[in-house]
C-alpha positions as CSV (number, residue, x, y, z in Angstrom):
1,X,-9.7,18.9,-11.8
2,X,-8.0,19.7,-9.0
3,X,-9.0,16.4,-6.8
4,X,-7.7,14.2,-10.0
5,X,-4.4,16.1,-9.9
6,X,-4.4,14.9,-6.7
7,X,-4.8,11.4,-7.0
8,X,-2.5,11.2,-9.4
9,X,0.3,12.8,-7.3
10,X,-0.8,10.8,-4.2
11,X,0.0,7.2,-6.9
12,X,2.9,8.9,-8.1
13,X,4.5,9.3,-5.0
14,X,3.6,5.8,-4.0
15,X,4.8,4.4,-6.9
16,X,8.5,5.9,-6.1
17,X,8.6,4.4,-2.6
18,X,8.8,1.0,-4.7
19,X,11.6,1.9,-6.7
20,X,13.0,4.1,-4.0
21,X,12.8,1.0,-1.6
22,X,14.3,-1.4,-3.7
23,X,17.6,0.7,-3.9
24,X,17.7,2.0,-0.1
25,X,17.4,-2.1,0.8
26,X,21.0,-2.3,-1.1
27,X,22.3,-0.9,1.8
28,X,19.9,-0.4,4.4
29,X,18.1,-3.5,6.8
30,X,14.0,-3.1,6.0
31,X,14.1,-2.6,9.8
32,X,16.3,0.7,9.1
33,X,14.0,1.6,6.4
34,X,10.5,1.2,8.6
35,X,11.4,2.2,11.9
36,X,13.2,5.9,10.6
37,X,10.5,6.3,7.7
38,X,7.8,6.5,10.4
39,X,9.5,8.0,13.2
40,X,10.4,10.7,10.5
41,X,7.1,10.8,9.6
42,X,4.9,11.0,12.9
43,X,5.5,14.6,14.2
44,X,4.8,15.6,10.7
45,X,1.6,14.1,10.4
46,X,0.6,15.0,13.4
47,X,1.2,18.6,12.8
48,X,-0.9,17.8,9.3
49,X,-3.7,16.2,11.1
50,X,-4.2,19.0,13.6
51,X,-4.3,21.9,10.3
52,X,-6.2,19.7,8.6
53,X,-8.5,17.8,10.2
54,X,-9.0,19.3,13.9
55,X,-9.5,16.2,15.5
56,X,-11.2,15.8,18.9
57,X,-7.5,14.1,20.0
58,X,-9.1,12.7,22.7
59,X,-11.8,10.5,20.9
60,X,-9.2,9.5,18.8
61,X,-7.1,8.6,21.6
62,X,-9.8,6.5,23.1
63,X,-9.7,3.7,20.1
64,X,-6.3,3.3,21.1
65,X,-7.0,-0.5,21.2
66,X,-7.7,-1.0,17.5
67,X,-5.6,2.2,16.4
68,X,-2.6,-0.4,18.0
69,X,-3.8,-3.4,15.9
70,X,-3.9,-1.4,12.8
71,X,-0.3,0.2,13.3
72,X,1.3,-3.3,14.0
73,X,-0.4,-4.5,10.9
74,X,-0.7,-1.8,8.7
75,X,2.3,0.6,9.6
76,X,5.0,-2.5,10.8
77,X,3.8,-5.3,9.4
78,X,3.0,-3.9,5.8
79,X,5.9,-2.1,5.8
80,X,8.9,-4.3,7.1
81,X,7.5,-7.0,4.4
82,X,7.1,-4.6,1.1
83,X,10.8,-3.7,2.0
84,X,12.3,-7.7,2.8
85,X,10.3,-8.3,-0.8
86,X,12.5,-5.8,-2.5
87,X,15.6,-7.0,-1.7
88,X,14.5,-10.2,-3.7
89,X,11.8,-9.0,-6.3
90,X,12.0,-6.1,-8.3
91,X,10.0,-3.1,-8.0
92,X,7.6,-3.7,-10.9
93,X,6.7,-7.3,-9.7
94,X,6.4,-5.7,-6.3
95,X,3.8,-2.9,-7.4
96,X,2.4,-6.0,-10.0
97,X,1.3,-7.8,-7.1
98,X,0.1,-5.4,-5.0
99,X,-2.3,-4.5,-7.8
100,X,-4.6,-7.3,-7.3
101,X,-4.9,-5.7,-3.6
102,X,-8.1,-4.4,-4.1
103,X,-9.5,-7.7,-5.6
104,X,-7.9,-9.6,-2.7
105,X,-9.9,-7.2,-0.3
106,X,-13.2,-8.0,-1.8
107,X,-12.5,-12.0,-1.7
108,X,-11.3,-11.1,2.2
109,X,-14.6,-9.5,3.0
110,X,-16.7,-11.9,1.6
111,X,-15.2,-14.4,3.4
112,X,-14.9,-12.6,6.9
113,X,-17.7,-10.7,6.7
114,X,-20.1,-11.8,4.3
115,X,-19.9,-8.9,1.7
116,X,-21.3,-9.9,-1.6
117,X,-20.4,-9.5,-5.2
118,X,-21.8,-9.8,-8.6
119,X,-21.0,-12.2,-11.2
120,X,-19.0,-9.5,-12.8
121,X,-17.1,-9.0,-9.8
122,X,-15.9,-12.6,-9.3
123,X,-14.7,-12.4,-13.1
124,X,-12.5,-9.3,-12.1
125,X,-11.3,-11.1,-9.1
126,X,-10.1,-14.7,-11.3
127,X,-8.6,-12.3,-13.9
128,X,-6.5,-10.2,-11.7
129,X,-5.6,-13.6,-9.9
130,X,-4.7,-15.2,-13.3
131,X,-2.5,-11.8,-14.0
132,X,-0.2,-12.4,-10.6
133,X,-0.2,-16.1,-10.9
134,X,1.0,-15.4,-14.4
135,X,3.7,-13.1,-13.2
136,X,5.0,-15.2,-9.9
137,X,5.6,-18.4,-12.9
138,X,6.9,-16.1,-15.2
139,X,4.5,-16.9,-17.9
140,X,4.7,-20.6,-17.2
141,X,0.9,-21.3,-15.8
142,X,1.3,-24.9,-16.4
143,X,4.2,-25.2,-14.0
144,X,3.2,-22.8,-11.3
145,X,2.7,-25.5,-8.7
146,X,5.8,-27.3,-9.2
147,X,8.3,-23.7,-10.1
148,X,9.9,-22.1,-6.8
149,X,8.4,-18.8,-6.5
150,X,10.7,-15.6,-5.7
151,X,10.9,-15.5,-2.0
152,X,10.6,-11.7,-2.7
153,X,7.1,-12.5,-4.4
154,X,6.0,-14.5,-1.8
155,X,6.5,-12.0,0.8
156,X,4.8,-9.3,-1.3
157,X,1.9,-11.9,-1.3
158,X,1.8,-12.3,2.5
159,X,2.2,-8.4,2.7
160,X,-1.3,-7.2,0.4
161,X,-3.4,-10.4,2.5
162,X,-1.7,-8.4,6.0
163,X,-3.0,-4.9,4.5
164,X,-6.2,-6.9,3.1
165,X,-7.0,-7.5,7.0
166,X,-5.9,-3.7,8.0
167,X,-8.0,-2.5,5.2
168,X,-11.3,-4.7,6.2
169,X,-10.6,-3.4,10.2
170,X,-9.2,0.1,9.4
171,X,-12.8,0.9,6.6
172,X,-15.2,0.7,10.0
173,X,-13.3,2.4,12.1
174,X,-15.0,6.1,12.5
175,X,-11.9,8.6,12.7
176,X,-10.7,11.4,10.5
177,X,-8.5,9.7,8.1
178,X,-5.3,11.9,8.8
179,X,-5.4,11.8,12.5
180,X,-6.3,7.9,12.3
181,X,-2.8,7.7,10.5
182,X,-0.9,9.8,12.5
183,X,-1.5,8.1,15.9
184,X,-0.8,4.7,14.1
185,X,2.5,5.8,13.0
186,X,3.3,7.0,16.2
187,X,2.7,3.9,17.8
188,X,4.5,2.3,15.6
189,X,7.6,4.2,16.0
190,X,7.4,3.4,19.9
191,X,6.7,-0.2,19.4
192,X,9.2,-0.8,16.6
193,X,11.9,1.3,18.6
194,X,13.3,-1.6,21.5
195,X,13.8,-4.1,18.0
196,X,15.6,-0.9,16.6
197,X,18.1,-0.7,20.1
198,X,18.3,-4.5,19.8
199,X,19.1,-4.8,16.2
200,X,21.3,-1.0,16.8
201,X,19.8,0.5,13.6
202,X,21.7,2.9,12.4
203,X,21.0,6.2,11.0
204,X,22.0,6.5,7.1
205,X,25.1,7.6,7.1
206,X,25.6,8.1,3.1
207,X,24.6,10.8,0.7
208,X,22.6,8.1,-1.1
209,X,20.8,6.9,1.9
210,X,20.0,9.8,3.6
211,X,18.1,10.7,0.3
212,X,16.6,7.7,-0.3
213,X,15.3,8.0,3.4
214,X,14.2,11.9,2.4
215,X,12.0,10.7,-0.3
216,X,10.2,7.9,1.7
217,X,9.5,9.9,4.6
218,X,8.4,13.1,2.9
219,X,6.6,11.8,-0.5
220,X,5.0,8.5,0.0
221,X,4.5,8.9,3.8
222,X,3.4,12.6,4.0
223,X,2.7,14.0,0.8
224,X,0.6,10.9,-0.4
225,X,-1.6,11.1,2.7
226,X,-2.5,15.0,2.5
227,X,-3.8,14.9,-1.3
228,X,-5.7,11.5,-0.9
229,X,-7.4,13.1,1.8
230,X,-7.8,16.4,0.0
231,X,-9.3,14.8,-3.1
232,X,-11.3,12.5,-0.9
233,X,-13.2,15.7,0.3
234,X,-14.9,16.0,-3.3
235,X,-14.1,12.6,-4.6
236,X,-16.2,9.5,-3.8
237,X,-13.8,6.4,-2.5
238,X,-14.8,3.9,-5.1
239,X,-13.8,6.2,-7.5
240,X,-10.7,7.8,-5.6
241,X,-9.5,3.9,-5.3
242,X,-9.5,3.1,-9.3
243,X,-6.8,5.6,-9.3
244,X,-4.1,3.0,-7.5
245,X,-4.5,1.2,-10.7
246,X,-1.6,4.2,-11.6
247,X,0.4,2.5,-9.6
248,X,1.9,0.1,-12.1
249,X,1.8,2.4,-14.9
250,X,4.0,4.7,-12.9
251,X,6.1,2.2,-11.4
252,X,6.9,0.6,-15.2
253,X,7.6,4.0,-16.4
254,X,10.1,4.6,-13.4
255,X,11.6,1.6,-14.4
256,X,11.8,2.0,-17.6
257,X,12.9,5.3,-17.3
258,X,15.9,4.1,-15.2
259,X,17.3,1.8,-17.9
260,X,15.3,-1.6,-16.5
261,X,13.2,-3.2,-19.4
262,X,9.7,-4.5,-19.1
263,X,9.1,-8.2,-20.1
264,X,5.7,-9.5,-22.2
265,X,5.2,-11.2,-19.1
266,X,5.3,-8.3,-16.8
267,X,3.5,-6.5,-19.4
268,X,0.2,-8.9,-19.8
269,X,-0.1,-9.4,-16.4
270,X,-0.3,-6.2,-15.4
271,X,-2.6,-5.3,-18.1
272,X,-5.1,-8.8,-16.6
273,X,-4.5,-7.2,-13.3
274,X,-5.5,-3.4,-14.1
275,X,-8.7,-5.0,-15.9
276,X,-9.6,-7.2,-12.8
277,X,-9.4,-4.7,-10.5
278,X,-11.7,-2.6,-12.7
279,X,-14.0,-4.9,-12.7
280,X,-14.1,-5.5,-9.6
281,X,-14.3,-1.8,-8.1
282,X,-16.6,-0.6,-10.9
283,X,-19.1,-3.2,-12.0
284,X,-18.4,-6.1,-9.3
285,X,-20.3,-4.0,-6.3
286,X,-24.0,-4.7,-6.0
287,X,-26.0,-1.8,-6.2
288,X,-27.0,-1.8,-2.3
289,X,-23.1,-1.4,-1.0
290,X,-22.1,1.5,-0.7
291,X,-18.6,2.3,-1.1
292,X,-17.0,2.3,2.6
293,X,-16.6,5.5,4.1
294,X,-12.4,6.8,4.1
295,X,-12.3,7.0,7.7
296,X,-8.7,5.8,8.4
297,X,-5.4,4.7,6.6
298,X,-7.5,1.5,5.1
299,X,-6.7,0.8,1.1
300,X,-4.2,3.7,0.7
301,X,-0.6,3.7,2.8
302,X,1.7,2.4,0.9
């Protein structure tokens, strides 16, 4: 009871850093927003790793090569787009997209490194496909090669296939998950910091920003990390990563909630994606893979 609890927290809290986001990029660069969430963020997690976890620091510290690669995509990369998307998309359509993340992943793997799927899998995959494709044409499937897509939507596009590659590199990589995370948000905070004295990012000076900034450092970068990791301890990953489905259901009850209405569009597409993506996770594995091992960051930070 008490790993589900978490889970649901952990989406929750994920789920605000879209709607969160979408507000702070009013006022704030995504530069801003990424390079103070993590550097708000790293002596935190570090302290949560060491309680935690316990790593051995220094084995940690000696897949610094790959730990680098993971923070530029997973922590920068990932990041900076999700928060350039919401100054052009809304939330929901944001967290809409991202929902076919998962089904992306599996495509991503087949392809790179020769994962298979079953029959059932590849009908989860076209459905959650056919559920974005018909949210990016606004219901208009017939038109969606000749309608301009959202520039918003498209960068939320090239943002899941950046966190489909950190997913596929960060699921082999043998660390505790915590400390995994912690070193990659360190590095990105010193790698992101000369583009912040370059760019001279400010600190929020507003009552609304310095909030908005609160939340995103403490909930979605902190708090959902510590209980996905402390469900994952009695919780198997397949079936700790049906629980992102959440993530649209809490995002469209945010937004509702906040006086923004849901379209039928919005609504059936998300509904195509949440049912591709269970098929895929639950039916589409064959029965000799295993689910990976949670060993870093992979398929959770959002």
């Amino acid at each position: 009871m008490k790993a589900s609890l978490y889970l649901v927290l952990a989406t929750l809290f994920w789920s605000g850093n879209y709607v969160v986001g979408q507000a702070a990029v009013a006022s704030m660069t995504p530069l801003e927003l990424t390079f103070w969430r993590w550097s708000l963020a790293a002596v935190p997690l570090l302290l949560l790793a060491y309680f935690v976890e316990k790593p051995d620091w220094r084995a940690v510290l000696r897949r610094w090569p790959v730990l680098l690669l993971l923070s530029v995509l997973g922590m920068s990369g990932y990041t900076l787009l999700l928060y350039s998307a919401l100054g052009y998309t809304s939330a929901m359509n944001a967290s809409l997209i991202t929902a076919a993340n998962p089904a992306l992943i599996v495509v991503m793997a087949i392809v790179l490194i020769g994962e298979k799927t079953t029959r059932v899998g590849w009908l989860g995959i076209c459905l959650g496909l056919l559920g974005v494709l018909l949210v990016l044409s606004r219901g208009e499937l017939a038109r969606v090669f000749s309608l301009p897509i959202n520039t918003g939507e498209l960068m939320m596009v090239g943002a899941i296939i950046i966190w489909g590659f950190y997913t596929i590199i960060a699921r082999r990589l043998k660390l505790p998950a915590i400390s995994a995370t912690a070193v990659q948000v360190v590095m990105a905070t010193v790698t992101l910091a000369p583009f912040a004295l370059a760019m001279n990012v400010r600190f929020p000076d507003t009552a609304a920003e310095g909030w908005s900034l609160a939340y995103i450092a403490v909930f979605p970068s902190l708090g959902s990390y510590l209980f996905w990791n402390l469900a994952l301890k009695t919780t198997p990953p397949g079936t700790a990563g049906n629980y992102l489905n959440l993530m649209v259901v809490f995002t469209a009850i945010i937004t509702v909630l906040l006086g923004t209405p849901l379209t039928p569009v919005q609504i059936v597409g998300g509904l195509m994606v949440v049912a591709g993506v269970l098929l895929t996770g639950t039916k589409g594995q064959p029965r000799r893979l295993a689910a990976p091992a949670t060993s870093s960051a992979g398929g959770r930070g959002r």
